[in-house]
C-alpha positions as CSV (number, residue, x, y, z in Angstrom):
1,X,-14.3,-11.0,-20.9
2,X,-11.7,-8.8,-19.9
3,X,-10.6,-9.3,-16.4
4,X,-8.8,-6.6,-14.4
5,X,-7.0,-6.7,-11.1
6,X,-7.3,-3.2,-9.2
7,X,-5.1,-4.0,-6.0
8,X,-2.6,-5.9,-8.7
9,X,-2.1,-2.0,-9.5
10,X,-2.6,-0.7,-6.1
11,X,0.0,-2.9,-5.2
12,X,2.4,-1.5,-7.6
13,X,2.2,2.3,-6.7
14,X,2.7,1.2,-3.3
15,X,6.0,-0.8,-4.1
16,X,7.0,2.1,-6.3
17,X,6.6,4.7,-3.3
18,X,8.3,2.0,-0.5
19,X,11.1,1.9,-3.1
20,X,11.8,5.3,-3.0
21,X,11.4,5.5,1.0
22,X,14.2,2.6,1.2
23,X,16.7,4.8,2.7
24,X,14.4,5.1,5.9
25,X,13.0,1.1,6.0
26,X,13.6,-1.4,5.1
27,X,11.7,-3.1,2.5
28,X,10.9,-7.0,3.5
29,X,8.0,-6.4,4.7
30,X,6.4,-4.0,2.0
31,X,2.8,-5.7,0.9
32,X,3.1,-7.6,-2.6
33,X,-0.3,-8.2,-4.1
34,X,0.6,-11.1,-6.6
35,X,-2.3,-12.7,-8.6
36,X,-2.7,-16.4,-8.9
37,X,-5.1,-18.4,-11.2
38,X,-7.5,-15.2,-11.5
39,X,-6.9,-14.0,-7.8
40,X,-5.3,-11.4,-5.9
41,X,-3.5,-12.4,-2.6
42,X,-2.0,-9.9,0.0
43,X,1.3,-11.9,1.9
44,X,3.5,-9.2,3.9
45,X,7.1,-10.5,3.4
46,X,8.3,-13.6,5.0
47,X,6.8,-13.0,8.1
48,X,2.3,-13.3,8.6
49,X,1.5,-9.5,10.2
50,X,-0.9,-10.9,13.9
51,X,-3.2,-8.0,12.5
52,X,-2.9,-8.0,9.0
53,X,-5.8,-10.8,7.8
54,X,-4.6,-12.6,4.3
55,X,-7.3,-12.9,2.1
56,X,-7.8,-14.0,-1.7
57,X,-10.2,-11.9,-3.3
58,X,-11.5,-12.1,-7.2
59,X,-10.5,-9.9,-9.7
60,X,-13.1,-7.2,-10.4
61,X,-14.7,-7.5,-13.7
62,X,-15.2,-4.6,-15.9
63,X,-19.1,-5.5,-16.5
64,X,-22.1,-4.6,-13.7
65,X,-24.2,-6.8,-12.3
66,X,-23.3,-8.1,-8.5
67,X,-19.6,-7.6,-9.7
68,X,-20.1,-4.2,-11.0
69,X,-21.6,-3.6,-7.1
70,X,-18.1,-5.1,-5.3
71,X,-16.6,-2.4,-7.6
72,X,-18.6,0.1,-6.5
73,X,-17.7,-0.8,-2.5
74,X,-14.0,-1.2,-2.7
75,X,-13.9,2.2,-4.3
76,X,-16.1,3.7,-2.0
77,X,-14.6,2.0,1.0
78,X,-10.6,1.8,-0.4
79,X,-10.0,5.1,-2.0
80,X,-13.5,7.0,-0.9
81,X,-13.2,6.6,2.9
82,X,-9.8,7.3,3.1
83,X,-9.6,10.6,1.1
84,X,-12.6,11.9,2.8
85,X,-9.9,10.8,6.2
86,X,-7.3,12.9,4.9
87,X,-9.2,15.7,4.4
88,X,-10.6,15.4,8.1
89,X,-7.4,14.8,9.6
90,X,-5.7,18.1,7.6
91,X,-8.1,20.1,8.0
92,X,-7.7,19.4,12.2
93,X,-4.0,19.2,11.9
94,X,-4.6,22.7,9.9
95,X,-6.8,24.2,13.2
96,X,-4.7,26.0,15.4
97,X,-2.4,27.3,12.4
98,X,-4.4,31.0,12.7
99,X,-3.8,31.2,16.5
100,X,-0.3,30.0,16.2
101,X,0.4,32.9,13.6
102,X,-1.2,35.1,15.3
103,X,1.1,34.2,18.5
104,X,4.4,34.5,16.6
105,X,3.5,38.0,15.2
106,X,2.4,39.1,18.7
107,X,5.1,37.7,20.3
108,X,3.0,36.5,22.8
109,X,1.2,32.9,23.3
110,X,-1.6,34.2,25.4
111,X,-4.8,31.3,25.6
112,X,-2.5,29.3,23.2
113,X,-1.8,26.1,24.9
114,X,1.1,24.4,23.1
115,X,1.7,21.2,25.4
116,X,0.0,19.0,22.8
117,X,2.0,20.2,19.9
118,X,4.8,17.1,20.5
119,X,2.6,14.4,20.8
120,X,1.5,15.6,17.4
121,X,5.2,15.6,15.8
122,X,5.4,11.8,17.7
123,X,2.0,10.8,16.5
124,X,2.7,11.9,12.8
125,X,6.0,10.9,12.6
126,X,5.2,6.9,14.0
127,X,2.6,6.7,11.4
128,X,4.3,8.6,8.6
129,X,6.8,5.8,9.4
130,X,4.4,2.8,9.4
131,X,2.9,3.8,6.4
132,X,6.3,4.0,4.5
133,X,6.9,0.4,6.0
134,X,3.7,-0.6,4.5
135,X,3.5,1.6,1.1
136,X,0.4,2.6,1.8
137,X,0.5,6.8,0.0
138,X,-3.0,7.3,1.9
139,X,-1.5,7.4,5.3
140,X,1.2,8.6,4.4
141,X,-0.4,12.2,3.1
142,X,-2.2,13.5,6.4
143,X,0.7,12.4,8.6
144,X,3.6,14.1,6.5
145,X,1.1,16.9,6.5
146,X,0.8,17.2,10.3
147,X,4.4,15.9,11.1
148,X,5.1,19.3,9.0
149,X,2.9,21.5,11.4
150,X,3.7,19.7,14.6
151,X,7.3,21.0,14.4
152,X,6.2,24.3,13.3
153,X,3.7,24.9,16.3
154,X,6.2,22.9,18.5
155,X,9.1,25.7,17.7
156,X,6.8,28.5,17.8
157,X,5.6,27.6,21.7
158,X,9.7,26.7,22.5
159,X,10.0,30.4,21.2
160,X,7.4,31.9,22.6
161,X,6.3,29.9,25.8
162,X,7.4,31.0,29.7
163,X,10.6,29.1,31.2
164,X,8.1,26.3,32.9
165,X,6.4,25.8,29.8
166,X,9.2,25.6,27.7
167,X,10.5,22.6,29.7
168,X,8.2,21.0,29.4
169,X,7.4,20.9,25.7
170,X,11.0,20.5,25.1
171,X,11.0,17.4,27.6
172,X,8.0,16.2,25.6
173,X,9.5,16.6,22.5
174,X,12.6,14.7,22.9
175,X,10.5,12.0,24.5
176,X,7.8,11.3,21.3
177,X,11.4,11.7,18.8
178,X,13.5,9.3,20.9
179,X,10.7,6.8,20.8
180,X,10.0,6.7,16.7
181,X,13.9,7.5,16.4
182,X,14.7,4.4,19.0
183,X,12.1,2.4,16.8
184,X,13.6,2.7,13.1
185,X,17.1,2.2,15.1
186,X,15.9,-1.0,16.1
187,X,14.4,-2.2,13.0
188,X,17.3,-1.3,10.9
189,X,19.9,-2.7,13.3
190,X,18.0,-5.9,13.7
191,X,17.9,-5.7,17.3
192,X,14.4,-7.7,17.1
193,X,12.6,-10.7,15.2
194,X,9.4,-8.7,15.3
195,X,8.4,-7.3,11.3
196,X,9.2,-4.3,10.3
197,X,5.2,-3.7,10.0
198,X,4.3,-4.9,13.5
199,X,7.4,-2.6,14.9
200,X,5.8,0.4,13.7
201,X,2.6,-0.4,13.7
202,X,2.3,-1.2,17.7
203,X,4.3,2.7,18.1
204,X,1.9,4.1,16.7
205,X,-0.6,2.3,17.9
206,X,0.8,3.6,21.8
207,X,1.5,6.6,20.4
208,X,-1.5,7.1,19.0
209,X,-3.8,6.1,21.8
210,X,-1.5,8.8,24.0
211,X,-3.0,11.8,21.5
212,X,-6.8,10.4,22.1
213,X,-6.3,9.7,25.7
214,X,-5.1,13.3,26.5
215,X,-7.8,15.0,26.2
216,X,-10.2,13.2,29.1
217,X,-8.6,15.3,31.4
218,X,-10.5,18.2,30.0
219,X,-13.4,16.1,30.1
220,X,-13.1,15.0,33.8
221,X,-12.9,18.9,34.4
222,X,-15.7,19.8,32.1
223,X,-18.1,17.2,33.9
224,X,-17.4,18.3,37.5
225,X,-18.0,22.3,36.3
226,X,-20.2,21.4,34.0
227,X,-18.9,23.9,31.9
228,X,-18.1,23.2,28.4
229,X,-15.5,25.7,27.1
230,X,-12.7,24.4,27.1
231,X,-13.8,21.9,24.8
232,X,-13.7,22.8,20.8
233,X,-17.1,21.2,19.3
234,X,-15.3,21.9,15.5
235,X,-12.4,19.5,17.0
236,X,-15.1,17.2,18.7
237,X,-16.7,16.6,16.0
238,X,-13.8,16.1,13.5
239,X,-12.0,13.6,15.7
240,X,-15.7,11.4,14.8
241,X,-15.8,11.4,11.7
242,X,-12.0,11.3,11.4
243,X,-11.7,8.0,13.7
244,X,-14.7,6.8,11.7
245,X,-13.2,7.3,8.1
246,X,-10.1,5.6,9.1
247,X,-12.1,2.8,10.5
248,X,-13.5,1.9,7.8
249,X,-10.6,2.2,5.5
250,X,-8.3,-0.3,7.9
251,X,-11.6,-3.0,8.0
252,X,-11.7,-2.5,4.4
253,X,-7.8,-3.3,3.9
254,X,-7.7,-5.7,6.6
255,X,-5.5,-3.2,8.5
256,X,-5.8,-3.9,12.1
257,X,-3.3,-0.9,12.9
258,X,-5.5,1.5,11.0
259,X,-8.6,0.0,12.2
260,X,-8.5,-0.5,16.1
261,X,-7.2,2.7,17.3
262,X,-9.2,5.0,15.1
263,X,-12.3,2.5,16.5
264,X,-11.3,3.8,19.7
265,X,-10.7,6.9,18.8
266,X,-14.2,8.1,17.4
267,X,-15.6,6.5,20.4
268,X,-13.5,9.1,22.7
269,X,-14.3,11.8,20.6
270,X,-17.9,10.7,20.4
271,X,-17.6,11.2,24.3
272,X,-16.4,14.6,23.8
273,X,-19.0,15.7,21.5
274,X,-21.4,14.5,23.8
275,X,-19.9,16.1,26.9
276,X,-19.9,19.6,25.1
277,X,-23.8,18.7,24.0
278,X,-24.5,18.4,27.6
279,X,-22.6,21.4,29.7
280,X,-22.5,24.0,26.8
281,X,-23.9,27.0,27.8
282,X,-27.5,27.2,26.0
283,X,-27.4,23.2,27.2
């Protein structure tokens, strides 16, 4: 019977778009799927990744039956999960881009709140970075995506904002940069014995955690008004199934990075969801 190796493949696309990224990371640590006596093993360079879980798994075989059903769950869970992800995640990165136009033709950023812009350029950029690290194009997408957007709504509120403001998003800004920027400085000057993967993948893990944190403040404030509009139940709900998509991808790669903090993060939006349930107005 004819056997066939889908992450032998996977693993090459990957290796083919690290290759190309070598100029920003370097490469020893870039997953290798190599097959062995009708298996496929994942090893990340010379060094074991604390969160990345080494497992042999069988090739998939062409045929149905119970193997026929394992294909059927890695694509659903390795290429299914994520794409729906990066649709979720563009599609919020994509939410504000109306009002932000709307501000730069007015002049004017009126209800426009552009303090969370920067922790979206440092969110995107860590994880565009990780994901280079790791050749994995499925992260990479939505983060380039909303690394791309974050800079544009970040120089439209430094344009547009009042004197206070603009401090502080500038202040912001150079904070999130200096942090990825400080981290690839690191790796490439071998300043640590930590992997290349790990590096990147614990910035934006913090990073990360920084974005889904933010917004309890607003949920502290909703609960003692109980008054639910400053909350965005589109966003809410989003951030769910976003954190929930990405979950399931990083369990089904063995992807701690991917896995825990989006864990977290559907719970916290979960929270959010619920909070607007509760104090909206026909609540």
């Amino acid at each position: 019977s004819i056997m066939v190796s889908r992450n032998g493949l996977f693993g090459v696309l990957c290796s083919i778009l690290a290759f190309h990224c070598n100029a920003l990371i370097p490469l020893q640590s870039v997953p290798s799927y190599l097959s062995s006596r009708g298996s496929a093993a994942l090893t990340l360079g010379s060094q074991r990744n604390p969160l990345h879980c080494v497992r042999a798994r069988a090739p998939i075989r062409l045929r149905g039956g119970a193997a026929g059903a394992t294909a059927s769950s890695e694509l659903i869970l390795k290429h299914i999960a994520p794409i729906c992800g990066i649709a979720v995640a563009v599609s919020m990165f994509y939410a504000p881009l109306k009002a932000v136009l709307k501000a730069r033709e007015e002049k004017d950023l009126g209800d426009l709140n552009p303090l969370p812009y920067p922790a979206q350029v440092g969110n995107c950029g860590a994880w565009l970075t990780y994901a280079i690290c790791v050749g994995n194009p499925y992260v990479v997408v939505p983060n380039a995506i909303g690394l791309a957007l974050g800079l544009f709504f970040t120089f439209t509120g430094l344009s547009l904002a009042r004197s206070e403001v603009k401090s502080t998003i500038l202040r912001n800004f150079v904070i999130y940069v200096s942090v990825v920027l400080g981290a690839i400085g690191i790796d490439k000057m071998k300043l640590t014995s930590i992997a290349s993967n790990d590096l990147f993948g614990w910035v934006g893990n913090v990073l990360l955690m920084i974005y889904y944190v933010a917004p309890l403040a607003t949920i502290k404030t909703v609960i003692m008004t109980r008054n639910a509009d400053s909350i965005d139940p589109r966003l809410a709900v989003a951030g769910v199934f976003n954190g929930l998509f990405w979950f399931i991808y990083g369990v089904a790669i063995w992807d701690g990075y991917v896995a825990i903090p989006n864990a977290i993060g559907a719970v916290l939006a979960s929270i959010t969801t619920t909070c607007w349930l509760s104090f909206r107005k026909d609540a």
